[in-house]
C-alpha positions as CSV (number, residue, x, y, z in Angstrom):
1,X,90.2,149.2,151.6
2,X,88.3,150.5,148.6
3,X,89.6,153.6,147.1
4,X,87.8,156.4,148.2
5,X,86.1,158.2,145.4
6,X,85.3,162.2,145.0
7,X,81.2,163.5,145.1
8,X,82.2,164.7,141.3
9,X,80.2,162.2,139.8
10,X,76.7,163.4,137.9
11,X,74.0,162.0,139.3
12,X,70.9,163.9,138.9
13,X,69.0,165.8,141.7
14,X,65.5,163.2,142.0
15,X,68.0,160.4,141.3
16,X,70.3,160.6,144.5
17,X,67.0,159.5,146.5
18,X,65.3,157.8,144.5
19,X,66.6,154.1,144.7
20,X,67.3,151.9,146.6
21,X,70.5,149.5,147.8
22,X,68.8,145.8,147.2
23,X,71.0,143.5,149.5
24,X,70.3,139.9,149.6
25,X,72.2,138.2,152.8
26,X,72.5,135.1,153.9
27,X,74.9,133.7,156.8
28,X,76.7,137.0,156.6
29,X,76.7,138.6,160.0
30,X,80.1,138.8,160.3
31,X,80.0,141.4,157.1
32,X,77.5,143.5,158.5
33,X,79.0,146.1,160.6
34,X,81.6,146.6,157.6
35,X,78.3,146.4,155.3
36,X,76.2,149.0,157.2
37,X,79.4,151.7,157.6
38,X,80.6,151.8,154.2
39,X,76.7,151.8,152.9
40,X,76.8,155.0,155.7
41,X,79.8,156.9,154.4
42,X,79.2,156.2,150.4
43,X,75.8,157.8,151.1
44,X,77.2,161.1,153.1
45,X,80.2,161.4,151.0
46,X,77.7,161.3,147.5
47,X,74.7,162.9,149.1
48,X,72.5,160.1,148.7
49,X,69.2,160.1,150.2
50,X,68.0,156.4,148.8
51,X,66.8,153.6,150.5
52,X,68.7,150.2,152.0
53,X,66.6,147.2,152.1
54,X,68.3,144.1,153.2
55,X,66.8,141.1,152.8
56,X,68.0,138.4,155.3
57,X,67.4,134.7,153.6
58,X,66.5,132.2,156.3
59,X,70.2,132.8,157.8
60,X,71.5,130.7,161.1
61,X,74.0,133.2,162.0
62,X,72.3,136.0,163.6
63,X,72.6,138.1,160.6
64,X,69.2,139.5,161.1
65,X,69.9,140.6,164.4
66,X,73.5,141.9,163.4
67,X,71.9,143.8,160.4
68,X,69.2,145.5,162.8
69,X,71.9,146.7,165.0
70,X,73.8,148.2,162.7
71,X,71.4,150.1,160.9
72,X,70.1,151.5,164.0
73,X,70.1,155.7,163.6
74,X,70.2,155.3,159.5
75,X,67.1,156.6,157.6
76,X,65.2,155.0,155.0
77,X,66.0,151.2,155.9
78,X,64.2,147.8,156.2
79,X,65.7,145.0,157.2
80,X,63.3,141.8,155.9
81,X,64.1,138.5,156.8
82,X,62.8,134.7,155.4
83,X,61.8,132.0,157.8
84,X,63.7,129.6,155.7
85,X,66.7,129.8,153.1
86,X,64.7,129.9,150.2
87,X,67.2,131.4,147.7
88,X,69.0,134.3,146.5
89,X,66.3,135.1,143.4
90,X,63.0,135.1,145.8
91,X,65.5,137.5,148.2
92,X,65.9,140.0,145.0
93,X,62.0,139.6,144.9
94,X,60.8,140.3,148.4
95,X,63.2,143.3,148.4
96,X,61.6,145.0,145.0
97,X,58.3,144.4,146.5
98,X,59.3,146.4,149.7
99,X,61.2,149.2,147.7
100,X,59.6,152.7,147.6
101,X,62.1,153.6,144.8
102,X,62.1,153.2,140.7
103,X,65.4,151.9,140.6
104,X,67.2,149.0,142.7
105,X,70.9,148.3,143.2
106,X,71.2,145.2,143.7
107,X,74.5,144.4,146.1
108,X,75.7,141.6,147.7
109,X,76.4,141.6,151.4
110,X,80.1,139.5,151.0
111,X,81.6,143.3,150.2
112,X,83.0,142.0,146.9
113,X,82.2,144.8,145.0
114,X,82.9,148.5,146.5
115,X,79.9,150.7,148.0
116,X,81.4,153.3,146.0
117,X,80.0,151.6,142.7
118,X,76.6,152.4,144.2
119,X,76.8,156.4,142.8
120,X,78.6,155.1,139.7
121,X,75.6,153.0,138.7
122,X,73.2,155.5,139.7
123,X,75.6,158.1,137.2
124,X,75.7,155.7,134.3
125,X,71.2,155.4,134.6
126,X,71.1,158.4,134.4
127,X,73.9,158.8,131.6
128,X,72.4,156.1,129.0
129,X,69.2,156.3,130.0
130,X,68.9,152.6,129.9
131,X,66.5,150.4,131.6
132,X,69.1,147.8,133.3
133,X,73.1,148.6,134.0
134,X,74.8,145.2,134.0
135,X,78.6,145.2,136.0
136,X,81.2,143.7,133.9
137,X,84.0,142.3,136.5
138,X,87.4,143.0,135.6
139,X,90.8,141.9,136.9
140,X,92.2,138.0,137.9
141,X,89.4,136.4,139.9
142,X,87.9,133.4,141.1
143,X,85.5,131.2,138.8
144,X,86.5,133.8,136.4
145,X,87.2,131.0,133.5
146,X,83.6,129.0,134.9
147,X,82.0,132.8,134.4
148,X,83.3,133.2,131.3
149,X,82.3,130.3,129.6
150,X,78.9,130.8,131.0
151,X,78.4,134.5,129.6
152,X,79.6,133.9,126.0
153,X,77.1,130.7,126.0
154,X,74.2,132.9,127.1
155,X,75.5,136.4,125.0
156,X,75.7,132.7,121.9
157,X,72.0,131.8,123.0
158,X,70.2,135.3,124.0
159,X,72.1,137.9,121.9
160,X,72.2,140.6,125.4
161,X,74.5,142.9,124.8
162,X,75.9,142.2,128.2
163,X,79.4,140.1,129.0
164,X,78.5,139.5,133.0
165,X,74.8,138.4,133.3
166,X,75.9,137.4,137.1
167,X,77.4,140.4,139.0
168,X,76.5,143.7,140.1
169,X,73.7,145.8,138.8
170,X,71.1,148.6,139.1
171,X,67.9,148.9,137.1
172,X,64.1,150.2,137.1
173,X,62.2,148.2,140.0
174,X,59.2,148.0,138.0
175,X,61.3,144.8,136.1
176,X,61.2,142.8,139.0
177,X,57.5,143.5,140.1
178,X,56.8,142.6,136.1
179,X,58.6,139.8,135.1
180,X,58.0,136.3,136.8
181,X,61.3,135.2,138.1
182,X,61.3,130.9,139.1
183,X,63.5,129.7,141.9
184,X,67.5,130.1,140.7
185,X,66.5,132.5,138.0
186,X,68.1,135.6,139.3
187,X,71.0,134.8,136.9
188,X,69.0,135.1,134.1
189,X,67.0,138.0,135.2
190,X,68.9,140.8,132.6
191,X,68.3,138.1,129.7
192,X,64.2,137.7,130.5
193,X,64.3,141.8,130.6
194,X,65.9,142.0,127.5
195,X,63.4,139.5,126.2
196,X,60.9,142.0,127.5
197,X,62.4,145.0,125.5
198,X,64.3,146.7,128.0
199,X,67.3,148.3,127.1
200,X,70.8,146.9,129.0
201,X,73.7,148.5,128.9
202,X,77.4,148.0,130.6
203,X,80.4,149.1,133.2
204,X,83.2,147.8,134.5
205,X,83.7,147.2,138.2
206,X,86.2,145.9,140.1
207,X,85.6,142.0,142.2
208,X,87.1,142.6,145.7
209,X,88.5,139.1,147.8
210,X,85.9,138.3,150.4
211,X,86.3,139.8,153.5
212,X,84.7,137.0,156.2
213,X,82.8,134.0,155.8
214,X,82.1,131.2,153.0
215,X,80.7,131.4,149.5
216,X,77.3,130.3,148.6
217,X,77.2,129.8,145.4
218,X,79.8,127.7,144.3
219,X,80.7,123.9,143.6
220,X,80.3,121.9,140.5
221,X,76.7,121.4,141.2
222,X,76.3,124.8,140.6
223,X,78.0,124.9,137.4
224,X,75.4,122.0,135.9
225,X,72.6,123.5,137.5
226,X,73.0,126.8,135.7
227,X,73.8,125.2,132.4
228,X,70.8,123.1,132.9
229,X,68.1,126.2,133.9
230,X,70.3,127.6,130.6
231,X,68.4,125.6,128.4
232,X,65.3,125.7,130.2
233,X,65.5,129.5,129.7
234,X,66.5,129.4,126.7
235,X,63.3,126.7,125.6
236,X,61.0,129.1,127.6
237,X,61.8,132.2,125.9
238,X,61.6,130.1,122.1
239,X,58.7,128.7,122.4
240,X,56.7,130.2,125.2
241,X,55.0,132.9,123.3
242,X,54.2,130.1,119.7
243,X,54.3,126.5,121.7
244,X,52.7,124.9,118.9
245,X,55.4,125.9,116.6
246,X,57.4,123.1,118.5
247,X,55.3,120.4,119.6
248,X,52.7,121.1,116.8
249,X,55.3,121.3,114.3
250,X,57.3,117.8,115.8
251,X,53.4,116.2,115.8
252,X,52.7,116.9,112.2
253,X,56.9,115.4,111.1
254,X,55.5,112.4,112.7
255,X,51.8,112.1,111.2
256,X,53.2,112.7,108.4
257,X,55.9,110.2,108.7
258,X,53.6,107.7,109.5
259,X,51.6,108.2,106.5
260,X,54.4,107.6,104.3
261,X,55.6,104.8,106.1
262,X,51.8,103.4,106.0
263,X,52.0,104.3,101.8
264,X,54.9,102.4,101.5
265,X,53.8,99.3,103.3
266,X,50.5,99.3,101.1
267,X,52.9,99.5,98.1
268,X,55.3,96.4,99.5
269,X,51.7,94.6,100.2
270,X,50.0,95.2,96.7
271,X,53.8,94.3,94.6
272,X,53.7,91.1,96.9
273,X,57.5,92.4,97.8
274,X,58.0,91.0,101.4
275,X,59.6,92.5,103.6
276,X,62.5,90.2,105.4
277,X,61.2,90.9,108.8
278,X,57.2,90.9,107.2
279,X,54.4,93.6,107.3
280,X,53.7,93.9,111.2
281,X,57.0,95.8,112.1
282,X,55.9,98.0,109.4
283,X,52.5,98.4,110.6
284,X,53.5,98.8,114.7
285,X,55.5,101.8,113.3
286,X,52.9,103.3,111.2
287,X,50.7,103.5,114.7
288,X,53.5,104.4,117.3
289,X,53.9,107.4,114.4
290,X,50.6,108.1,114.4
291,X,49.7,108.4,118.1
292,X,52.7,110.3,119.7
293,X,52.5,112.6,116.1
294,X,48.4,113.2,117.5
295,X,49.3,113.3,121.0
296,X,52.3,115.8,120.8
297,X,50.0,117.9,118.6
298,X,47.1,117.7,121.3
299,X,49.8,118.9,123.4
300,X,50.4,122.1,121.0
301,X,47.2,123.4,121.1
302,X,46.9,123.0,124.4
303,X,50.0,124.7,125.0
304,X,48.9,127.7,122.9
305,X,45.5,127.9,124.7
306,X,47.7,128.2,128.1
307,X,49.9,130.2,126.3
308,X,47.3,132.9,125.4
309,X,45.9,132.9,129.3
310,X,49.8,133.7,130.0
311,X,49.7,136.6,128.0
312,X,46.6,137.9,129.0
313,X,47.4,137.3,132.7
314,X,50.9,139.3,132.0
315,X,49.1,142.2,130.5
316,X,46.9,142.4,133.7
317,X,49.3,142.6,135.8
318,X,51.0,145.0,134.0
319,X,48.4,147.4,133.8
320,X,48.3,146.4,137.7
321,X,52.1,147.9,138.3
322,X,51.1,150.7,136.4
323,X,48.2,152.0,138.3
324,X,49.9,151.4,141.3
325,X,53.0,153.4,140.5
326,X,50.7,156.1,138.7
327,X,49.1,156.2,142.6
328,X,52.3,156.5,144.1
């Protein structure tokens, strides 16, 4: 069992209700009883008023069912469920939506981590004041050499000053509602934040042996599949904002290119120097340079005009959020 840990922790009045436990689940109804009574006793033993939402993804296992008995005679809980397994990032989504709260925890239904990190996130928000506390997992675990690699690649390629992008965490719900999160992304949800300007800070938390049941995320497909989104992300946030500065820029390389190579077959042509393979390879190039240098910077502007929309779509629905939480 987790060690039990004394109310002494300092967690501020308005914060010890408002927030809410963000669990996605999926095929976990054999967790759920231990779930729902540790979530119980964490709460009673810290004073916490906040909410649980737990979100079940499309399960087959009757966790929905398990979950609703369970929480039966607990306040301040919704228990939302998918149709279909549609992933653990649109599960993180559908839960923000729901919370009444400004700040999630989000927790994972396996019991990995203890329910008595719950009040130590809430105490280190309110401590550092930051936007987003990341869990860094300590201790000999599982994937932990597969993890590591994958943090140091994205602290190399996104500069967060975070070592576990992947683990617990807690953080303002109004980041979720904001930023647009793609199918898979939820592992790259503290980098797009940073992106953002919100401010990430760190604490270490213990990684517990699953209790019951099967990992879902694991495999070597899943270790390509994040390297691959990796570099999507990292593309995205380069170049999203200034498109043309990469397909502009790789069009005008080539028009130019093709000028010069067009210059220099003029020269060949005029000095009567022939080429040993003639003029027409020469001349093929100079149009394949030309054409994919105009179409890739066709694709530029274009790109910037959509681009533009993006932002201006972003800052609507920011000012969206904003009304709505000033209503609240």
């Amino acid at each position: 069992m987790p060690p039990v840990a004394m109310p002494t922790l300092a967690i501020p009045d308005r914060l010890r209700t408002d927030f809410a436990v963000l669990v996605p689940a999926f095929d976990e109804a054999e967790n759920m009883a231990a779930l729902f009574r540790e979530l119980r006793d964490t709460f009673a033993r810290h004073r916490l008023g906040g909410e649980i939402i737990l979100v079940d993804d499309g399960s087959r296992d009757g966790t929905h069912q398990a979950a609703v008995r369970e929480s039966v005679g607990m306040p301040r809980v919704k228990v939302l469920r998918h149709r279909r397994n549609q992933g653990k990032t649109e599960a993180m989504v559908t839960g923000a939506l729901a919370a009444e709260s400004e700040f999630l925890v989000l927790f994972d239904a396996d019991l990995q981590h203890s329910t008595e990190d719950i009040p130590r996130f809430l105490a280190e928000l309110a401590a550092t004041g930051s936007d987003i506390v990341c869990g860094r997992k300590v201790g000999n675990y599982e994937k932990a050499a597969v993890s590591g690699v994958y943090n140091r690649l994205s602290q190399r390629l996104f500069h967060v000053p975070a070592r576990d992008l992947n683990s617990m965490k807690a953080f303002r719900a109004e980041i979720l509602r904001e930023i647009p999160l793609r199918h898979d992304w939820h592992r790259f949800f503290v980098v797009l934040a940073h992106d953002q300007g919100y401010s990430v800070s760190e604490m270490d938390i213990e990684l517990f042996p699953r209790r019951a049941g099967v990992a879902k995320y694991s495999g070597r497909r899943r270790v390509l599949v994040g390297v691959a989104d990796l570099v999507v992300v990292w593309f995205y946030l380069k170049f999203t904002e200034k498109p043309m500065q990469f397909f502009g820029g790789g069009g005008l390389a080539l028009i130019l290119l093709g000028v010069l190579v067009g210059l220099l077959t003029v020269v060949l042509r005029i000095g009567n120097w022939m080429p040993p393979f003639g003029f027409r390879p020469l001349l093929t190039l100079v149009v394949l340079l030309e054409t994919v240098g105009v179409v890739l910077f066709g694709f530029g502007f274009m790109a910037e005009l959509i681009a533009t929309l993006r932002s201006e779509v972003h800052q609507l629905r920011r000012g969206s959020h904003r009304g709505t939480e000033a209503q609240r």
